[in-house]
KEFI-828868 format. One line per field, with one value per atom (N, C-alpha, C, O): residue number from 1; x, y, z; residue in three letters. Coordinates in nm, 2 decimals, always signed. Each point is the difference from the previous one (the first is absolute). Layout:
resi = NUM/...
xx = X/...
yy = Y/...
zz = Z/...
resn = ala/...
//
This chain:
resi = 1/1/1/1/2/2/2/2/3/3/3/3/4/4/4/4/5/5/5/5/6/6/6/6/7/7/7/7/8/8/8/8/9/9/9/9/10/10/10/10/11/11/11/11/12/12/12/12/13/13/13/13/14/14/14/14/15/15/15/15/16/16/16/16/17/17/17/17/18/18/18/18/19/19/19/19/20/20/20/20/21/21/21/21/22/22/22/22/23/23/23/23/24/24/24/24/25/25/25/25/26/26/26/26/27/27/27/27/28/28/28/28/29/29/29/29/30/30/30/30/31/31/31/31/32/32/32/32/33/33/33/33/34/34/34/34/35/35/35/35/36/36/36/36/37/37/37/37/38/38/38/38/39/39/39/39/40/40/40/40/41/41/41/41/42/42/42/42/43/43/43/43/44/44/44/44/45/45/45/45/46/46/46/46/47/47/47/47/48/48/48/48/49/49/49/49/50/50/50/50/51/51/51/51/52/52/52/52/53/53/53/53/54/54/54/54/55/55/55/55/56/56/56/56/57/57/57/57/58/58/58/58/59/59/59/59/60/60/60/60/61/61/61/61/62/62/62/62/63/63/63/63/64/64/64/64/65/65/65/65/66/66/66/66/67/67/67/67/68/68/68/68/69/69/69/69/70/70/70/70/71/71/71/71/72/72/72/72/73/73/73/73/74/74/74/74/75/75/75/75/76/76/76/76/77/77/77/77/78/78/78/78/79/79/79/79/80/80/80/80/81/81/81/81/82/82/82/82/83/83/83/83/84/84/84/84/85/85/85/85/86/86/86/86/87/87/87/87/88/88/88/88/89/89/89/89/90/90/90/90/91/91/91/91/92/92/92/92/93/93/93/93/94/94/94/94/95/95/95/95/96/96/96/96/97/97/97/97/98/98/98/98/99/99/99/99/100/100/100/100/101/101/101/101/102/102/102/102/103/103/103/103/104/104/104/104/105/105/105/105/106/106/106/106/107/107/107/107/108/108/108/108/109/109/109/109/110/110/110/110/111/111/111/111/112/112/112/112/113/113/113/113/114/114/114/114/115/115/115/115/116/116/116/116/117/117/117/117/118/118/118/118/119/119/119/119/120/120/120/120/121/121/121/121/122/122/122/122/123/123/123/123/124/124/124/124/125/125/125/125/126/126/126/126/127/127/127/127/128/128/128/128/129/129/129/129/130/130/130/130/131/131/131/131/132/132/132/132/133/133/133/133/134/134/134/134/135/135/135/135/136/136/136/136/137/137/137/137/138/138/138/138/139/139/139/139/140/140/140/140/141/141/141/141/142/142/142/142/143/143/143/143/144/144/144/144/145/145/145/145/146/146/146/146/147/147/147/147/148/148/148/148/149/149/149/149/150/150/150/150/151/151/151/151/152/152/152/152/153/153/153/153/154/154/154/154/155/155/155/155/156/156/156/156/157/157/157/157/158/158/158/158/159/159/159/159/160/160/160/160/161/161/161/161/162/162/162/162/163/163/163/163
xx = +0.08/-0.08/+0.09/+0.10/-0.15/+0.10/-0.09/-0.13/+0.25/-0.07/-0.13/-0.10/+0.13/-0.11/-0.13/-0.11/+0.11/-0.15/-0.06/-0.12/+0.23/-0.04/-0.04/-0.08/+0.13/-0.02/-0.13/-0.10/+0.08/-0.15/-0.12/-0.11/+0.13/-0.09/-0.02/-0.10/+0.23/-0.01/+0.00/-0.01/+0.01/+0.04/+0.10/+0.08/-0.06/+0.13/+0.00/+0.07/-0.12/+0.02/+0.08/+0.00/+0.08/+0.15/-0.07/-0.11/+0.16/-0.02/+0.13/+0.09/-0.10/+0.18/+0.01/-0.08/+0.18/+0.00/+0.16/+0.07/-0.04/+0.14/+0.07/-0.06/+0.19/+0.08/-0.01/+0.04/-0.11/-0.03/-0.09/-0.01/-0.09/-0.14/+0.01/+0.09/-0.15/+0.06/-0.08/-0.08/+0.15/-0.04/-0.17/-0.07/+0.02/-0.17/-0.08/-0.10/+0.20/-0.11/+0.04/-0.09/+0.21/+0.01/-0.13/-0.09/+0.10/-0.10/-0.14/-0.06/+0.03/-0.16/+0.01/-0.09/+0.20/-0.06/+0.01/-0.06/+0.14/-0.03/-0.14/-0.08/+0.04/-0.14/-0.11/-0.09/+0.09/-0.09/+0.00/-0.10/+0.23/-0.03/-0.02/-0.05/+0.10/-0.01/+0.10/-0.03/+0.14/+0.13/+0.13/-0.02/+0.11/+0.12/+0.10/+0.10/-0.10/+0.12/+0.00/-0.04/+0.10/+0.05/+0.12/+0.10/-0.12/+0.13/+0.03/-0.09/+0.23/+0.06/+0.04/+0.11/-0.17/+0.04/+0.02/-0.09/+0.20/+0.04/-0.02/+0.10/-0.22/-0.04/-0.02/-0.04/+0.06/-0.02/+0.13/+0.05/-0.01/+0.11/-0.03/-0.07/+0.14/-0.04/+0.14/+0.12/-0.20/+0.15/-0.02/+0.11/-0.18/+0.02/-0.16/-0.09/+0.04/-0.14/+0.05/+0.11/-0.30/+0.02/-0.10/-0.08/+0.04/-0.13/-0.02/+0.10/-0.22/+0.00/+0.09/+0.02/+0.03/+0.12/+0.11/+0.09/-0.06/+0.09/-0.03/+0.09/-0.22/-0.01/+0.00/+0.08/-0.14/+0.01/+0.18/+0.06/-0.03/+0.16/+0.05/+0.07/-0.10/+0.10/-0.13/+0.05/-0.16/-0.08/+0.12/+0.01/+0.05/+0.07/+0.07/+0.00/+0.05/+0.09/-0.11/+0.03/-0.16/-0.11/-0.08/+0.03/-0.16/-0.06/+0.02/-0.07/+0.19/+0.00/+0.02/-0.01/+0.05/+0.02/-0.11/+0.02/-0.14/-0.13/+0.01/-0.09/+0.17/+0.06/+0.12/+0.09/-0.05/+0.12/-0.04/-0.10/+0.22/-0.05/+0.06/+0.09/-0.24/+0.04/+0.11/+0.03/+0.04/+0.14/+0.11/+0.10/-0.13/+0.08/-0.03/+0.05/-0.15/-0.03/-0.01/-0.01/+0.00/-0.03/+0.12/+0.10/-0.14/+0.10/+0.05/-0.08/+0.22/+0.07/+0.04/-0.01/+0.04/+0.01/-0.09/+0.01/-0.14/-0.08/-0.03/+0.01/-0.03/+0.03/-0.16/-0.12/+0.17/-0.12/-0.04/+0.08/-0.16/-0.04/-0.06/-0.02/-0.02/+0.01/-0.18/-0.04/-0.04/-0.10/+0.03/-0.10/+0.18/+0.01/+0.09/+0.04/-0.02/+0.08/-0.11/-0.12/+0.21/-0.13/+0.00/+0.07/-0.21/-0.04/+0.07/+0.04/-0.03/+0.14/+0.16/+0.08/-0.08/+0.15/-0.04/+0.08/-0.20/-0.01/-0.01/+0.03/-0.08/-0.07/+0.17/+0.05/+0.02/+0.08/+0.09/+0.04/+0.00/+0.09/-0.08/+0.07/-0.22/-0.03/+0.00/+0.01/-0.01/+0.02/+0.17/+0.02/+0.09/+0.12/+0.03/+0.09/-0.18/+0.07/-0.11/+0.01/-0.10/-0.12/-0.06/-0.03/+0.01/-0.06/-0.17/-0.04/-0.04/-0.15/-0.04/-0.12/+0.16/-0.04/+0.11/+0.12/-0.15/+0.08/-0.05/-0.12/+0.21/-0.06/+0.00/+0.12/-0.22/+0.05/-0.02/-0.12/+0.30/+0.02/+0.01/+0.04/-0.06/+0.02/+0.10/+0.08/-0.01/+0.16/+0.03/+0.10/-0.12/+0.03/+0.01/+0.08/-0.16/+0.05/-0.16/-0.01/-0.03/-0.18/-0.06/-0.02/-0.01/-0.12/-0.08/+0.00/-0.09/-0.12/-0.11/-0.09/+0.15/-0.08/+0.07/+0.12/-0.19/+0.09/-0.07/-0.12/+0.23/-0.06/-0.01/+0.07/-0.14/+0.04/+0.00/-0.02/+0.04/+0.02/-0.15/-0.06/+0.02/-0.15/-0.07/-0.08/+0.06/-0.04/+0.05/-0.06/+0.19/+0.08/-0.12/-0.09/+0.12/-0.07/-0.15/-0.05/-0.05/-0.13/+0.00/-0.08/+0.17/-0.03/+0.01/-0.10/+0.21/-0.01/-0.10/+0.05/-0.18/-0.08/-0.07/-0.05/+0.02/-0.11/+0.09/-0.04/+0.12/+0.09/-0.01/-0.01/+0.02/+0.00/+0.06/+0.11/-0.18/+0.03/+0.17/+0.09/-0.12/+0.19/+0.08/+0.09/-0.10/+0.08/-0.03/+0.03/-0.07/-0.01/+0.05/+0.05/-0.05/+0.09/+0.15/+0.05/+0.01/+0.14/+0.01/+0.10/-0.16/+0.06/+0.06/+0.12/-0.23/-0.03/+0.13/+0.08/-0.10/+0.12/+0.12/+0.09/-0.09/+0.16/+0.00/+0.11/-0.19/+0.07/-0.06/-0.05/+0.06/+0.02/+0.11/+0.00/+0.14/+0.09/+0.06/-0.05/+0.15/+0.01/+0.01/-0.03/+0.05/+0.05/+0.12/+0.05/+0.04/+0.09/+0.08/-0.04/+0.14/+0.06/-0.07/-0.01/-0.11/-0.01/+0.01/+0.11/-0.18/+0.02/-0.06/-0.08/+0.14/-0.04/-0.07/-0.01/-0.09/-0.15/-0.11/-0.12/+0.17/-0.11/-0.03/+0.08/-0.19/-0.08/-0.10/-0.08/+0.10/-0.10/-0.17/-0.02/-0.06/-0.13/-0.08/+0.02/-0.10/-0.06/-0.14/-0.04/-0.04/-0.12/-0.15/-0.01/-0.07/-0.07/-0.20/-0.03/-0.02/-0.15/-0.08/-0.08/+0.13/-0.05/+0.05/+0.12/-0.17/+0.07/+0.06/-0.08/+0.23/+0.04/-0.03/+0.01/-0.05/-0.08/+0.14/+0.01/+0.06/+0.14/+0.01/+0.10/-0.25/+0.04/-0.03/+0.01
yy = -0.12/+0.12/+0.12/+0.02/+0.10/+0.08/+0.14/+0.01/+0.12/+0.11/+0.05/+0.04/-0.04/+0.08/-0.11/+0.05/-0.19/-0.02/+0.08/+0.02/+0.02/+0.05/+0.15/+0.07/-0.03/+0.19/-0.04/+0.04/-0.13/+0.02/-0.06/+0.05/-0.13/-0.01/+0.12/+0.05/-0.01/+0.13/+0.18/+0.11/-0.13/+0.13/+0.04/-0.04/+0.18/+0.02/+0.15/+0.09/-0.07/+0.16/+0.04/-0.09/+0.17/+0.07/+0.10/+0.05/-0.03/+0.11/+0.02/-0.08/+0.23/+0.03/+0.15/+0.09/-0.08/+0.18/+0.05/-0.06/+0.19/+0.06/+0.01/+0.03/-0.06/+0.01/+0.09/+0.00/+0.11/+0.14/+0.00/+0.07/-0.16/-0.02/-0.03/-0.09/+0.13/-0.01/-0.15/-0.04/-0.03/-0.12/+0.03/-0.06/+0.17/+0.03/-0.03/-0.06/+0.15/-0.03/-0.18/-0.09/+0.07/-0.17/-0.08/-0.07/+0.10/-0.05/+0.00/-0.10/+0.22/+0.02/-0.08/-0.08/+0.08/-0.06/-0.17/-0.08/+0.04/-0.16/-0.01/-0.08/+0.17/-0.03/+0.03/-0.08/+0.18/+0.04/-0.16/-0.07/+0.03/-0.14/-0.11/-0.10/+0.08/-0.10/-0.11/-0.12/+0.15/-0.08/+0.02/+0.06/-0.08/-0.03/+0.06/+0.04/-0.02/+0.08/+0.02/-0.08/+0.22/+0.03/-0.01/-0.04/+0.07/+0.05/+0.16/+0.06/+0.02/+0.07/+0.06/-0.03/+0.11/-0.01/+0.17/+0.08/-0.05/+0.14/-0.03/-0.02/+0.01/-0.01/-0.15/-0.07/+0.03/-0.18/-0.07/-0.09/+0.11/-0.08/+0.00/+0.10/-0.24/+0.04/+0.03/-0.04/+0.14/+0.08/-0.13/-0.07/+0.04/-0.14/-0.03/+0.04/-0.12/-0.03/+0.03/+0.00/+0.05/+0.01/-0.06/-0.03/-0.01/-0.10/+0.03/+0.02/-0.01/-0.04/-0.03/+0.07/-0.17/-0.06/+0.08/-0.02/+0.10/+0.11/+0.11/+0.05/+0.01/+0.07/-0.04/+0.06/-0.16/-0.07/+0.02/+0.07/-0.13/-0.05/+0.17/+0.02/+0.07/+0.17/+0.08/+0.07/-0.10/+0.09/+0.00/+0.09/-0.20/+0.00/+0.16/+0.05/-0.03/+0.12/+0.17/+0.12/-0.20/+0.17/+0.04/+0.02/+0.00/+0.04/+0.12/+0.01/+0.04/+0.08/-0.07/+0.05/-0.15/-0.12/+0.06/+0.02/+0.01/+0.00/+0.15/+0.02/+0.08/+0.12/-0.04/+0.09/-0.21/-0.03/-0.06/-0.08/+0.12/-0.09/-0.13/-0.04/-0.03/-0.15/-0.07/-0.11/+0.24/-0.04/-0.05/-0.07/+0.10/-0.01/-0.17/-0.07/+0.06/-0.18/-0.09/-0.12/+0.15/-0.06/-0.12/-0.01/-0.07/-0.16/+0.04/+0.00/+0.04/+0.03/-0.14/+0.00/-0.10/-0.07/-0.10/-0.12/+0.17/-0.10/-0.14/+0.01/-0.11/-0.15/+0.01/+0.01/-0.02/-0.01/-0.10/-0.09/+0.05/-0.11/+0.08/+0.12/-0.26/+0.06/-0.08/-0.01/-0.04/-0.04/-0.09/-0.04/-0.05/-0.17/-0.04/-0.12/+0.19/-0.08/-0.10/+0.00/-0.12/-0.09/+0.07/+0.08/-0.17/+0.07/-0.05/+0.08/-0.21/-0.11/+0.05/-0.03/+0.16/-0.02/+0.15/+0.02/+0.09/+0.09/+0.01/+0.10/-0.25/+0.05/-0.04/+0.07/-0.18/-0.04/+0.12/+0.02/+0.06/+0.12/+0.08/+0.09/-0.09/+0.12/-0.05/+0.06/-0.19/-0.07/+0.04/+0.09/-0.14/-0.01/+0.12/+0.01/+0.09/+0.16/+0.09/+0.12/-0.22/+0.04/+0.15/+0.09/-0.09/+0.10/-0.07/-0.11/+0.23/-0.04/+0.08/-0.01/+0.09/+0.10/-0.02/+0.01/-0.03/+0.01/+0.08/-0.02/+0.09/+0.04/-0.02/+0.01/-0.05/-0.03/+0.05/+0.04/+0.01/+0.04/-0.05/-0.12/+0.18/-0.04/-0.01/+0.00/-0.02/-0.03/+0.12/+0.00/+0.13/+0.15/+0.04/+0.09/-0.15/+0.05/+0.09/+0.05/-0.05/+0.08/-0.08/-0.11/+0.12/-0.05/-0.06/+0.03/-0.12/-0.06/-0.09/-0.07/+0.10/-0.07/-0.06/-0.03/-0.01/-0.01/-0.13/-0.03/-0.04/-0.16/+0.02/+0.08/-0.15/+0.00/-0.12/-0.08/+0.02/-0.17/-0.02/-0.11/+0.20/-0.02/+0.01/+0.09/-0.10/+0.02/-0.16/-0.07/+0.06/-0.14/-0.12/-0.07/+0.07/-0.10/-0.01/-0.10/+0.24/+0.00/-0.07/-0.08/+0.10/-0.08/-0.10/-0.06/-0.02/-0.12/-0.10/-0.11/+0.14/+0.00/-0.04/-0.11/+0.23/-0.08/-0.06/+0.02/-0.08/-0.09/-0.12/-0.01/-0.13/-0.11/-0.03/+0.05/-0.17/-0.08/-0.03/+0.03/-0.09/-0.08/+0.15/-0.01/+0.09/+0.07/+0.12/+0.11/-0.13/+0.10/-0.09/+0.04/-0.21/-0.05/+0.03/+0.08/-0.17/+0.07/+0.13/+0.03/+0.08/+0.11/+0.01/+0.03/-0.05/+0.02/-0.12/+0.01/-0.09/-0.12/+0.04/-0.04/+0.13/+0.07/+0.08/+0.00/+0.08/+0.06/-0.03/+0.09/-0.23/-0.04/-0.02/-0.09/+0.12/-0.04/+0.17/+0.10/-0.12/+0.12/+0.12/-0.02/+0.09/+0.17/+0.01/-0.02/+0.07/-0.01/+0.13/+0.09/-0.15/+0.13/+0.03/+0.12/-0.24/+0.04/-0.14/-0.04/-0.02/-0.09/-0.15/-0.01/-0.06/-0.10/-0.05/-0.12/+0.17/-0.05/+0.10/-0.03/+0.14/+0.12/-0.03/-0.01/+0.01/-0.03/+0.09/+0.05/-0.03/+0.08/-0.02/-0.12/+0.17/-0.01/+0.11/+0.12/-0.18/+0.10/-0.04/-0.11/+0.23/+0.04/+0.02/+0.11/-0.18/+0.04/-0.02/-0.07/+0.11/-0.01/-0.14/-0.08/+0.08/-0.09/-0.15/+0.00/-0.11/-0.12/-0.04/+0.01/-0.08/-0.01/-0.17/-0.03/-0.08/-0.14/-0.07/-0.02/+0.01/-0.06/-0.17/-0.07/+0.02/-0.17/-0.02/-0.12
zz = +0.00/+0.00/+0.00/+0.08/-0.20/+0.02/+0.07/+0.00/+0.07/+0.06/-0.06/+0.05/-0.21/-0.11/+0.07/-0.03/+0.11/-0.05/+0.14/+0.02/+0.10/+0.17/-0.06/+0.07/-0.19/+0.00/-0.06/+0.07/-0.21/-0.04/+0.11/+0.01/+0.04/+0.16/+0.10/+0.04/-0.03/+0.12/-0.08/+0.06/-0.20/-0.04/+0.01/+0.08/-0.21/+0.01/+0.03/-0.06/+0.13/+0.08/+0.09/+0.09/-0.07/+0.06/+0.07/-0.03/+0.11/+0.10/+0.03/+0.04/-0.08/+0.06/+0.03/-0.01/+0.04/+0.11/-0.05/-0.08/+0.13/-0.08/+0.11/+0.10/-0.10/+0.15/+0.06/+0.12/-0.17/+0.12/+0.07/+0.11/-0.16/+0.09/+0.15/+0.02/+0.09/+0.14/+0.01/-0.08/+0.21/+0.04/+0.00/-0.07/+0.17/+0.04/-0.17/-0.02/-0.08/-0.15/-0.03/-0.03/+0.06/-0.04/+0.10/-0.05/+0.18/+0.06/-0.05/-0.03/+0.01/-0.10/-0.12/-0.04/-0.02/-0.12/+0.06/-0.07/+0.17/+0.00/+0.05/-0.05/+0.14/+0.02/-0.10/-0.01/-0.06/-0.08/-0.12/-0.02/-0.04/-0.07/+0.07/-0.06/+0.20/+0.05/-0.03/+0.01/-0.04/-0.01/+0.11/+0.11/-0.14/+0.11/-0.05/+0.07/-0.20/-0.05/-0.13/-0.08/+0.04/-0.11/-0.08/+0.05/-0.14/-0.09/+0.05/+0.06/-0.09/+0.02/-0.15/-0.04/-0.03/-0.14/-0.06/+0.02/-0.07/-0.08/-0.17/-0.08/+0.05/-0.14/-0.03/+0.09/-0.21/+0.02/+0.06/-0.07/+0.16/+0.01/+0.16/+0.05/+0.06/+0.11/+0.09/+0.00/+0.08/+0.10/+0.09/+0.01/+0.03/+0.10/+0.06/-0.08/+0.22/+0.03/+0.12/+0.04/+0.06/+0.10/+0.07/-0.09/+0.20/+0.04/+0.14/+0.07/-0.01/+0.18/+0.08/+0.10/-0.12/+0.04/+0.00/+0.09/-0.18/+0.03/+0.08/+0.06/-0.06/+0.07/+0.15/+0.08/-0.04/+0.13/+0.05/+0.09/-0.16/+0.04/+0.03/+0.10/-0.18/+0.00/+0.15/+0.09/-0.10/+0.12/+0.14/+0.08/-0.07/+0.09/+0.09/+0.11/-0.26/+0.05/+0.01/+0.02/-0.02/+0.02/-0.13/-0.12/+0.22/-0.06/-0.17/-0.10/+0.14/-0.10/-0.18/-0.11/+0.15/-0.15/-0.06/-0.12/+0.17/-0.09/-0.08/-0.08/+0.09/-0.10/-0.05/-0.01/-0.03/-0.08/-0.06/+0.01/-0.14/-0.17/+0.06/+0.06/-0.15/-0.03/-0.01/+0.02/-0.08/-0.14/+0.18/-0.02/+0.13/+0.11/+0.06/+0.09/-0.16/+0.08/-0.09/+0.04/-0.16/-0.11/-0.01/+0.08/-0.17/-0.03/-0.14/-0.10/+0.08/-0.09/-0.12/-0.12/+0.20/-0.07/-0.06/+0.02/-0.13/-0.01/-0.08/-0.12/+0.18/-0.09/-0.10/+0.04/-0.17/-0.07/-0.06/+0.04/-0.11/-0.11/-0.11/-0.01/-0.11/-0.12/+0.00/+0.12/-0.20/-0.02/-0.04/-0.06/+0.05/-0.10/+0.14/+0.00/+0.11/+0.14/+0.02/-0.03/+0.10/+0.05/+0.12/+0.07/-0.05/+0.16/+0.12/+0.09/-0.09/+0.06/+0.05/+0.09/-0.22/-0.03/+0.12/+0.09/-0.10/+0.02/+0.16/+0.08/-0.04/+0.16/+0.06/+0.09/-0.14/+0.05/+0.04/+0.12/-0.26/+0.05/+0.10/+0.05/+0.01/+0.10/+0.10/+0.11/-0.14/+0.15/+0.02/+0.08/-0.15/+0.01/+0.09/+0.09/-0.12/-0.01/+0.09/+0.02/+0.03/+0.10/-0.06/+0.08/-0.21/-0.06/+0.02/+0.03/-0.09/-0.03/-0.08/-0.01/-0.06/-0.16/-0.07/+0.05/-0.16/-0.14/-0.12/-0.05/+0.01/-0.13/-0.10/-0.04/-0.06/-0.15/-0.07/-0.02/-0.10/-0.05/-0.17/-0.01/-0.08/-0.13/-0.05/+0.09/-0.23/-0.07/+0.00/-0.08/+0.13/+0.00/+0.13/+0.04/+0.04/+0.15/+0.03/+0.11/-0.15/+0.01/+0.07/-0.06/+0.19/+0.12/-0.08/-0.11/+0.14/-0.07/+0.10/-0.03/+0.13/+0.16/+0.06/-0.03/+0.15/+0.13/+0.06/+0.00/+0.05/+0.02/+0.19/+0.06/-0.01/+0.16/+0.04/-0.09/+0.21/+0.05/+0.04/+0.02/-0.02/+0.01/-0.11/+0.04/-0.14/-0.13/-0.09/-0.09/+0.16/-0.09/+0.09/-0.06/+0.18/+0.08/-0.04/-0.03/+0.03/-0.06/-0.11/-0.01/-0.09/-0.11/+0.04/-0.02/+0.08/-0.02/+0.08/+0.03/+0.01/+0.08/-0.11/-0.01/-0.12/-0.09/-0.11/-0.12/+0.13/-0.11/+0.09/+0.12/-0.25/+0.05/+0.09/+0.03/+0.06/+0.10/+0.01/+0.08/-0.19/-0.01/+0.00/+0.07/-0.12/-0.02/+0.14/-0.02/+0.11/+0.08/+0.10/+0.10/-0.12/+0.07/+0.00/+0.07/-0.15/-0.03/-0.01/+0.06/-0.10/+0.04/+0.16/+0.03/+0.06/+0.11/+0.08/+0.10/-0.17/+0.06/+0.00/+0.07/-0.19/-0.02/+0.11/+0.06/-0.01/+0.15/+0.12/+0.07/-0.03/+0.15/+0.00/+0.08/-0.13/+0.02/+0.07/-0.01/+0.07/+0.13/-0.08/-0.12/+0.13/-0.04/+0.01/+0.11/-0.23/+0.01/+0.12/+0.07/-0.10/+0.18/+0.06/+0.04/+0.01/+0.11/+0.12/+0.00/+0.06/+0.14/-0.10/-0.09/+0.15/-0.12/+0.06/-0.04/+0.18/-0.01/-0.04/+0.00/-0.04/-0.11/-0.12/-0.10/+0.10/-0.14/-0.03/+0.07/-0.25/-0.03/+0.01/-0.03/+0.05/+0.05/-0.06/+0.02/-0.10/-0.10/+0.07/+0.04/-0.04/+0.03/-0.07/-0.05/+0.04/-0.05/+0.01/+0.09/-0.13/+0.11/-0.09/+0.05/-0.17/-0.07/+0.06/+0.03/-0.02/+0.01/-0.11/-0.09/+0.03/-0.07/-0.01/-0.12/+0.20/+0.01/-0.10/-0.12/+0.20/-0.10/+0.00/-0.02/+0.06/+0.02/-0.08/-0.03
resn = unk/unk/unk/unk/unk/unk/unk/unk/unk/unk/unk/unk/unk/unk/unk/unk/unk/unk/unk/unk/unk/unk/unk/unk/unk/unk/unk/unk/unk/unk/unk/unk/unk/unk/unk/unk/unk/unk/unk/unk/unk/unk/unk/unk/unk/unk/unk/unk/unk/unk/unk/unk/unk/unk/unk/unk/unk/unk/unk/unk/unk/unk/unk/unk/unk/unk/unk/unk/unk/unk/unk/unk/unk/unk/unk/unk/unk/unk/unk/unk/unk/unk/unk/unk/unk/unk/unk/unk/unk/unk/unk/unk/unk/unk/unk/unk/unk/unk/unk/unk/unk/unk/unk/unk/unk/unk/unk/unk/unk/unk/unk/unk/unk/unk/unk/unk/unk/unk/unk/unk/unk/unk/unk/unk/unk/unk/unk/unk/unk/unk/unk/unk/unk/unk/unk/unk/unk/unk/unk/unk/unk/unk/unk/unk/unk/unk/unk/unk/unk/unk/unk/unk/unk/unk/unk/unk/unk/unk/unk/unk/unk/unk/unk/unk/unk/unk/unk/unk/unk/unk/unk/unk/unk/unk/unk/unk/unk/unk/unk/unk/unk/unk/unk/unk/unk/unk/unk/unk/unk/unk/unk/unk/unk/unk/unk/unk/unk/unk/unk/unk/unk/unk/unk/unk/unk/unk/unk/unk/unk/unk/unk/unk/unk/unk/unk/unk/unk/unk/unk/unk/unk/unk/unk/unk/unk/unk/unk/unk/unk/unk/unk/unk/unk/unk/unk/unk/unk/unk/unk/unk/unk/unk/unk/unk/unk/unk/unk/unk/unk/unk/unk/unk/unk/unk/unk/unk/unk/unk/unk/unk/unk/unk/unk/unk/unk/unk/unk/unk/unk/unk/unk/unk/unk/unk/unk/unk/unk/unk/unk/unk/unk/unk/unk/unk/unk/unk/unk/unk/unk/unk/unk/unk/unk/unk/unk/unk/unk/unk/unk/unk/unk/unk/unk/unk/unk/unk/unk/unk/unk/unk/unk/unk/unk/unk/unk/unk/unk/unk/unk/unk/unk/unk/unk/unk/unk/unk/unk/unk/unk/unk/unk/unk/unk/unk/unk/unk/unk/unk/unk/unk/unk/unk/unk/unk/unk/unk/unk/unk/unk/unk/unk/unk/unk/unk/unk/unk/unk/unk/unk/unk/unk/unk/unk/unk/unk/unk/unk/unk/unk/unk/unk/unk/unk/unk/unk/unk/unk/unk/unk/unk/unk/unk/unk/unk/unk/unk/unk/unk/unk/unk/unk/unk/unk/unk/unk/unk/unk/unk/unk/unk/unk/unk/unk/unk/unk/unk/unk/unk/unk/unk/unk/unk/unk/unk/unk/unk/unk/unk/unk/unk/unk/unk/unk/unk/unk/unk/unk/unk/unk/unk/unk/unk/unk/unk/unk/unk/unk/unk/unk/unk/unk/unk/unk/unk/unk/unk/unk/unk/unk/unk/unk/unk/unk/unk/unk/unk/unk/unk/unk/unk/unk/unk/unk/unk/unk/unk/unk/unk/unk/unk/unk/unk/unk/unk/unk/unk/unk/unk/unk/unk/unk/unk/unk/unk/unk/unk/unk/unk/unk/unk/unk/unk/unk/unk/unk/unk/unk/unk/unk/unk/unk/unk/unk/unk/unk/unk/unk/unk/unk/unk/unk/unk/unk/unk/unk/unk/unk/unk/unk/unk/unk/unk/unk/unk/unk/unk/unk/unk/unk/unk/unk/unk/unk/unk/unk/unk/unk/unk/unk/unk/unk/unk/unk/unk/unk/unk/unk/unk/unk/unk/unk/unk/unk/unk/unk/unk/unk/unk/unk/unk/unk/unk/unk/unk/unk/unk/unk/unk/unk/unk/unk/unk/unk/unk/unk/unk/unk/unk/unk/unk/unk/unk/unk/unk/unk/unk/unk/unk/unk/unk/unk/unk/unk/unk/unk/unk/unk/unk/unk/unk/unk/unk/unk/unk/unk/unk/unk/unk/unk/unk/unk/unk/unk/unk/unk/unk/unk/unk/unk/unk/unk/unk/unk/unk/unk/unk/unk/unk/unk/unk/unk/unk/unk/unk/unk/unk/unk/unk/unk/unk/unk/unk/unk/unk/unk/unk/unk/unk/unk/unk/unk/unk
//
């Protein structure tokens, strides 16, 4: 299964902000779409992503984060995919790298949607039996760097009925 069939199930709409935008406008707009994270973008190319999770981790140092640009918590280095990635090959690296947004990009580097570990797992929820087996069989095996009794554990409200 490749990412293009998770974007045409989930859509391929971007939501993205300009590194000047303060954390309080990043905040509105996660709530206003109801997602976890954006892209970070100066025209079609991306400056990097920023998500919840970043903001949580920087509040630390005060309230005032919420009048600073994005561009100050943002993830500079972003791991992308293309639309013909498998999804296999895709969750593996967010596991590897404990990411959960990816963006995909075209053979020019132009955004074209954004995959999440929640979106990969939803799909595989309405995809066959067998194959939501082995997918799923491929990660009970530990996480890597980390305790080799930590395992990944995906979530979801749907029963996946894997007997």
């Amino acid at each position: 299964m490749l990412i293009v069939t998770v974007l045409r199930a989930k859509g391929d709409g971007v939501v993205t902000v300009p590194p000047s935008a303060t954390v309080r406008e990043l905040l509105d707009t996660l709530a206003q779409h109801r997602i976890g994270a954006v892209i970070v973008s100066s025209g079609a190319g991306i400056a990097g992503i920023v998500s919840e999770r970043d903001v949580v981790r920087h509040l630390r140092a005060g309230p005032d984060l919420l009048d600073q640009p994005v561009a100050r918590i943002m993830t500079t280095d972003v791991v992308t995919c293309r639309r013909e990635t498998p999804v296999e090959e895709l969750m593996t690296t967010m596991t590897e790298r404990r990411i959960r947004h990816v963006p995909v990009i075209d053979d020019h580097g132009v955004i074209i949607g954004i995959v999440s570990i929640c979106a990969e797992v939803g799909h595989l929820v309405t995809c066959g039996a067998e194959s939501r087996r082995q997918l799923l069989l491929q990660f009970e095996a530990p996480v890597i760097g980390g305790n080799t009794n930590t395992h990944l554990i995906f979530h979801h409200s749907a029963s996946l009925n894997l007997r």
